[in-house]
N, C-alpha and C positions, 0 to 999 in steps of 0.2 A: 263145215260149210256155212258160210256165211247168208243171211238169205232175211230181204227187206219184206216186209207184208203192211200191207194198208188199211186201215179201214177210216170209215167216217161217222161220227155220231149225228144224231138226228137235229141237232143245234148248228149243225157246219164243224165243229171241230175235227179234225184231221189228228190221225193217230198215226205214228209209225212206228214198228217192231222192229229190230234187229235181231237178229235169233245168233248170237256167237255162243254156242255151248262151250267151246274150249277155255272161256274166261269164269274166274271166280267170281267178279263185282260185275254191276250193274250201274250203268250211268243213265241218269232220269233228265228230262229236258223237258222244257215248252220254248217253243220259239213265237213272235208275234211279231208281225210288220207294222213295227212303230217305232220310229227313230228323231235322230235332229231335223233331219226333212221332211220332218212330222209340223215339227215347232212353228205355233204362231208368232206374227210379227210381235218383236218385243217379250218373249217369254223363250226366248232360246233356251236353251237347256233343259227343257218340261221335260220331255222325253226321260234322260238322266235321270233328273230329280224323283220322278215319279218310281224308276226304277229303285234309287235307294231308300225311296219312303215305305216301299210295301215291307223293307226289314225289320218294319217297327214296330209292326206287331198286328194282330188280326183281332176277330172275336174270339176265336180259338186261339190263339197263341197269343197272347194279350204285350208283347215285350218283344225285342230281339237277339232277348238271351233264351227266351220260351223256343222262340223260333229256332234258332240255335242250337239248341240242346235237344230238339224235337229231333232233329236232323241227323246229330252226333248218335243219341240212340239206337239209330238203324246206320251205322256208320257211317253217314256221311258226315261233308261241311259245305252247304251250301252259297253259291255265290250268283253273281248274276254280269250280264255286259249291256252297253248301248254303244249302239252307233251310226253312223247313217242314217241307214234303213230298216235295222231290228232291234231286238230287246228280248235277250232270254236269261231263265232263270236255269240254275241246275246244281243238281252235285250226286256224285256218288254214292250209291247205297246197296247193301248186300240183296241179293236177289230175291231173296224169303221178303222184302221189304216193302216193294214196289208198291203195293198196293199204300202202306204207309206215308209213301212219300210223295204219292198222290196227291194224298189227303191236306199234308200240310201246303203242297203248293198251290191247290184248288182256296184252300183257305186265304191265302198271300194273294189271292190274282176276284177273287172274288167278296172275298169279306175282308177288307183292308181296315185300318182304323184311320191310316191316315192324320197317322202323329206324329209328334214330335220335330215341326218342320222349321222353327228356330233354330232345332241343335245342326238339322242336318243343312240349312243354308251355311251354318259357320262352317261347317266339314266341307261342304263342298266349293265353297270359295276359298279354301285353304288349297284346295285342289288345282282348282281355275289360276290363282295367283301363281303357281308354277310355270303359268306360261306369261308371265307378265316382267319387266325389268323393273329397276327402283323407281322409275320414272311413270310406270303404269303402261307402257307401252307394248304392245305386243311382240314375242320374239321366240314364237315358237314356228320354224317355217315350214311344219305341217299345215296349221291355221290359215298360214298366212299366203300359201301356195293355193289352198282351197278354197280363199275368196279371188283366186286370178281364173283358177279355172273354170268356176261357174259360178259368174258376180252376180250379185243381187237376188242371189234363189238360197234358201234355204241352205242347198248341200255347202254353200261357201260360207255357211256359220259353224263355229266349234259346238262339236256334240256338247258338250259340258255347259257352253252359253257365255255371258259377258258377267260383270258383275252386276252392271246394272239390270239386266236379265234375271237373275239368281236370284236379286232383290226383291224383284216383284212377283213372283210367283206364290199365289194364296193357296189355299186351300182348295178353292173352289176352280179354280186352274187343274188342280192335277185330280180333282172330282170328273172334271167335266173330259180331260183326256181319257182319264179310266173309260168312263163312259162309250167315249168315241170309240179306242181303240183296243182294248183289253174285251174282245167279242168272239166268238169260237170261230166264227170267218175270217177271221184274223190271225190265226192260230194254227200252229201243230205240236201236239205234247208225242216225244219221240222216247223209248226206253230200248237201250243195246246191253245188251250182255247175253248172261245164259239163262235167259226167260221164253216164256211160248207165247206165239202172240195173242191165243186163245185165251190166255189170263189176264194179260193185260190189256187187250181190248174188254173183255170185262170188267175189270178194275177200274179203267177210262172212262164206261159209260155211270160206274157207281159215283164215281167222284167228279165228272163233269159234267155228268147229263141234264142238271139244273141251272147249268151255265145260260143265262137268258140269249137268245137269238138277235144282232142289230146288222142292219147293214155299216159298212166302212168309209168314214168319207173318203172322195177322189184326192189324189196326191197330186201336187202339180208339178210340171215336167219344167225341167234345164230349156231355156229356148233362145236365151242369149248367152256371146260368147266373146272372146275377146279375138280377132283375126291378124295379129302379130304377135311376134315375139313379147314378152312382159317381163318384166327386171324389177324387181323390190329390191334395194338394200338400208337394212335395219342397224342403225348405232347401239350396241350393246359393250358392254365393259369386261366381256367376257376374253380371257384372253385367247383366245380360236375363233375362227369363221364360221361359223356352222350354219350348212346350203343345202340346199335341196334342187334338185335338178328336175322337172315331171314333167309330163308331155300328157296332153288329152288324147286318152284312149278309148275304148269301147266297151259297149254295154256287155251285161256276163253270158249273155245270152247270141251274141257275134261271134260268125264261123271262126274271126282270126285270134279267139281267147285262147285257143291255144296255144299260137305260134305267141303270142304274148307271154302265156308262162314260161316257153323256152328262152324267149328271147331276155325275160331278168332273170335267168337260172345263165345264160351265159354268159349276161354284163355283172353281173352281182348277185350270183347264187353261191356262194363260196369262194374257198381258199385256190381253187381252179379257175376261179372266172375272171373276166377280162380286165375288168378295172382294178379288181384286188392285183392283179398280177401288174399293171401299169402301175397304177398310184401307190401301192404299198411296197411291192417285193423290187421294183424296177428305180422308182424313185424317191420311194420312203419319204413321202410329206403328208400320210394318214394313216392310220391306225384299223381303221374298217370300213368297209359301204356295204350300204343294207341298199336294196331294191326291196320295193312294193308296189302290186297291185291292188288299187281301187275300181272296184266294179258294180254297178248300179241299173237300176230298169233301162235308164236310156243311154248313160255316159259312163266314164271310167277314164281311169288316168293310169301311167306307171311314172314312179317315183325312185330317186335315187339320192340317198343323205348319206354325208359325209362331212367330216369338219379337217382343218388345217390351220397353218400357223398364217397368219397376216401376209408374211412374204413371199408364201406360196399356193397363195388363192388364186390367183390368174393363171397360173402353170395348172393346180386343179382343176380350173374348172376347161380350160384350155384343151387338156389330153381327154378331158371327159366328153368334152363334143367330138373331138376328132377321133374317140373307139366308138362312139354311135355314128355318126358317119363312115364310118368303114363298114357296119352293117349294113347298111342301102348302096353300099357298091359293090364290097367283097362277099360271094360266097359264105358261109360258117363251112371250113376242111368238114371232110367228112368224117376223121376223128373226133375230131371234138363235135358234133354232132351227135356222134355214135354214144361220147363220152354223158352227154347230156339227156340225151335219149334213155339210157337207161340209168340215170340216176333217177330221174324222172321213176321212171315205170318200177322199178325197186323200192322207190318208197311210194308211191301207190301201194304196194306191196305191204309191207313193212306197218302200213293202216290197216289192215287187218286184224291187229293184235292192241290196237286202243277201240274200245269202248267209244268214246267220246269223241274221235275223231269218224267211227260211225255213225253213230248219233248225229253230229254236224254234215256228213255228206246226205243222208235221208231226207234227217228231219230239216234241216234249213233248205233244203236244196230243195224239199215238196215245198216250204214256203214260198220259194222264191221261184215256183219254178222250170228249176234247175235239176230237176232228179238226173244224176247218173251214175251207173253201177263202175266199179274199179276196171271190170273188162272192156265198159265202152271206153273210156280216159284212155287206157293200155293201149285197145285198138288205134287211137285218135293221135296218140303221141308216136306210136308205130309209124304211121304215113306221115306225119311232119315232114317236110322236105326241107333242103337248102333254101331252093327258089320261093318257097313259101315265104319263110323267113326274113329273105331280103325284101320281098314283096312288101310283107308285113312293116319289116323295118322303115322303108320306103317313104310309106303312110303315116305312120306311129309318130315319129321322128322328124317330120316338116318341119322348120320354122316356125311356124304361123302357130305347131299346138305347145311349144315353148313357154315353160314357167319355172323363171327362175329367182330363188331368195335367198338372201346370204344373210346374216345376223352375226354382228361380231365389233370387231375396235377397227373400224376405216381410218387409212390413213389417207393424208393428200395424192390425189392423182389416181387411186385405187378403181373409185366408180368409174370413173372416164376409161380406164383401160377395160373393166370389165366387157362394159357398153360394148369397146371396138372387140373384142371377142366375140360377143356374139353376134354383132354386125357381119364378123368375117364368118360364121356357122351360116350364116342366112346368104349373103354372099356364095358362097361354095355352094350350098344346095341350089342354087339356081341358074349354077353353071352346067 
């Protein structure tokens, strides 16, 4: 039996236990709400950067091979992410350990040394430049999708940052973030596997309870937007199209999040879903489509990437309006509902047996939150309706939240027909 427990140290940090007896390993986390919509103007990427500077060594762990081998001794390999809106550090470690592993991540989040930040500006602009063409131009249309949906605010800048961004970030930049936001109100350190939480909250309060106390500065909100359809397309040499299709959706915390996880489980949740069966099995001019959700305090989007050959980019993008419009008029059959439905609640399921994937529904979910146990989700995807759905679709799916970027070799007359594609999407819904 699986079973989440709380506590809170006397500095504000938040702890959460997962108790899976049935697992041999133990997965160790802190989550922290600090991300690229953290970033001040002109230092985009802090966030990031600060993330990979803490690998570089501490008081205690004086190196990132120190840190590293700290890590490997209690079996893990520690690693860490940013994005948006967070920043967490983690890795697996045998259960006998926990307290260990504490140790060295209280040491990474609190005694940093806060070196070596030469080497790692070159590493991470090597990073950055993967989304750049010869020309220096942007053409990655994740990026470039998320300055249409929320211009001029932070969330529409690359978590990673620009180069000229990356360039200027001192020392005293990622002093003065730590400061700001690496604070135990800021925080939840979460450990799942086959531990008690009676140890581990003790463990918690040895190794953080000198964590100093600050308040978190206020985050500012998404408040302008665009109220048309948006079209980017990008000249690259690349020989494929490669487009993104995204609509602005809803915060993570809207009744309709769920009917939004069904509804990219059954445009692009697999080799069942709607567009895989249109665009690849039906007329074979792509290879794959991924759908994503993005979800945030007050906004969210669902996305939809795919690439094709040059002469079959208007035919893609074409059929891809016209299976989202068939959701805000047609029903989803009740089979394929049924089918979706418990794919869904199965792998809910099926979380049960990762560590890690506990650990993220607790501990990020009390950051953000969002706490919910697998029974509530189960229950929630239970009652999903059709009419919901189209509801949902309805809304999602306007025109007006419309962003779309292609990146690829345009040929003559290409852009102009796009255009009247989605003229005619906007057209249609308004009939």
């Amino acid at each position: 039996m699986i079973r989440p427990y709380f506590h809170t140290l006397n500095n504000g940090l938040r702890v959460v236990c997962v108790e899976m007896p049935h697992l041999h390993s133990a997965e160790l986390a802190i989550y922290l709400k600090v991300g690229g919509r953290n970033d001040p103007p002109g230092r985009e990427g802090l966030s990031h950067f600060l993330e990979h500077i803490l690998f570089r060594g501490t008081a205690d762990f004086p190196s990132s091979l120190a840190i590293e081998s700290a890590f490997e001794i209690i079996g893990g390999a520690p690693n860490a992410a940013t994005d948006a809106e967070s920043t967490y550090y983690y890795s697996r470690v045998h259960p006998d350990s926990i307290r260990r592993g504490m140790e060295i991540l209280a040491s990474m989040l609190m005694k940093p040394l806060l070196n070596g930040i030469d080497i790692e500006k070159r590493i991470i602009v090597e990073e950055a430049r993967e989304d750049l063409n010869e020309q220096g131009d942007e053409v990655n249309p994740d990026t470039i999708v998320s300055r249409l949906l929320w211009p001029r605010h932070p969330l529409g800048m690359p978590t990673i940052g620009t180069l000229s961004s990356i360039a200027a970030i001192e020392k005293y930049d990622l002093k003065e973030h730590l400061e700001k936001y690496y604070v135990p109100a800021n925080a939840v350190l979460v450990v799942s596997g086959p531990v008690l939480s009676g140890t581990v909250f003790e463990a918690a309060g040895d190794c953080f309870g000198t964590w100093s106390e600050s308040s978190v500065p206020v985050t500012s909100l998404v408040t302008q937007r665009h109220n048309s359809p948006q079209v980017v397309c990008v000249q690259d040499s690349d020989s494929q199209m490669n487009l993104q299709v995204a609509f602005l959706g809803v915060r993570r915390d809207d009744p309709r999040f769920m009917a939004v996880r069904f509804l990219r489980r059954i445009l692009a949740g697999g080799g069942s879903s709607r567009l895989h069966l249109r665009l690849r099995e039906e007329l074979g001019i792509i290879y794959s489509v991924d759908g994503a959700i993005g979800a945030y305090d007050e906004t969210g989007c669902l996305a939809f990437d795919l690439s094709t050959a040059p002469e079959t980019l208007i035919q893609a993008v074409e059929t891809t309006l016209e299976e989202l419009f068939r959701m805000t008029g047609t029903p989803v059959p009740g089979e394929e509902l049924e089918r979706i439905r418990n794919s869904y609640i199965y792998d809910l399921e099926f979380s049960r047996d990762s560590a890690y994937e506990m650990g993220g529904r607790y501990g990020w979910g009390e950051l953000m939150g969002v706490v919910r146990s697998i029974e509530e989700d189960q229950s929630e995807a239970r009652r999903i309706s059709a009419a919901q759905l189209q509801e949902t679709a309805r809304e999602l799916f306007a025109p007006e939240n419309l962003r779309l970027v292609v990146v690829g070799p345009w040929k003559r007359g290409m852009k102009k027909k796009l255009r009247e594609v989605v003229r005619n999407f906007e057209k249609r819904f308004g009939q």
